[in-house]
Every structure is written in C-alpha cells, then in structure tokens.
C-alpha positions, 0 to 999 in steps of 0.5 A: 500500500505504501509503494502505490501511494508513492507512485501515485506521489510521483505520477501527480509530481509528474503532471504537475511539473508537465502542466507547469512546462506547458504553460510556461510554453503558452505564454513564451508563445503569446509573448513571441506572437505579441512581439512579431505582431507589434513589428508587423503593425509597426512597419504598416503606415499606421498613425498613434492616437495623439496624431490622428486625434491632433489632426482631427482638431485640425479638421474640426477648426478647418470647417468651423473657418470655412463655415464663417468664411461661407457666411461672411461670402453670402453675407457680402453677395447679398449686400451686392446683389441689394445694391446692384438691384437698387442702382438699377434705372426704374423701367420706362413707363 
C-alpha cells in the first residue's frame, strides 16, 4: 500500500511539473506572437492616437473657418446683389 501511494506521489509530481512546462510554453508563445505582431503593425503606415486625434482638431477648426468664411461670402453677395438691384434705372413707363 505504501509503494502505490508513492507512485501515485510521483505520477501527480509528474503532471504537475508537465502542466507547469506547458504553460510556461503558452505564454513564451503569446509573448513571441505579441512581439512579431507589434513589428508587423509597426512597419504598416499606421498613425498613434495623439496624431490622428491632433489632426482631427485640425479638421474640426478647418470647417468651423470655412463655415464663417461661407457666411461672411453670402453675407457680402447679398449686400451686392441689394445694391446692384437698387442702382438699377426704374423701367420706362
């Protein structure tokens, strides 16, 4: 009875140290697969977030300008257009 616990101790020793090696294996892996992800994705024509997030301001204050420009534009047309309409001669009656 003693030997049979014995080697029941040293089969669970056993499956314990192959899980320990296992899994040691998978996280070796996910760290090499992480590692050549990063330098695949690093030599795509990627932007961080810092630059796409500046350049989206960029954007914003660009229309922003540009709707105030188109307003200031129409603004001037009309006054144009007014002035032009009320400088014409009355027609012949």
């Amino acid at each position: 009875m003693q030997s049979d616990n014995r080697v029941f101790d040293d089969l669970v020793k056993l499956v314990n140290g192959a899980a320990g090696t296992l899994a040691g294996v998978g996280r070796e892996a996910e760290a090499g697969a992480r590692s050549r992800a990063r330098e695949w994705i690093g030599g795509l024509d990627f932007v961080s977030r810092d630059e796409f997030e500046a350049v989206k301001a960029m954007a914003v204050a660009a229309r922003d300008e540009n709707d105030a420009l188109r307003a200031r534009l129409d603004a001037i047309e009309a006054a144009q257009s007014a002035g032009a309409s009320s400088a014409d001669p009355a027609p012949a009656a």
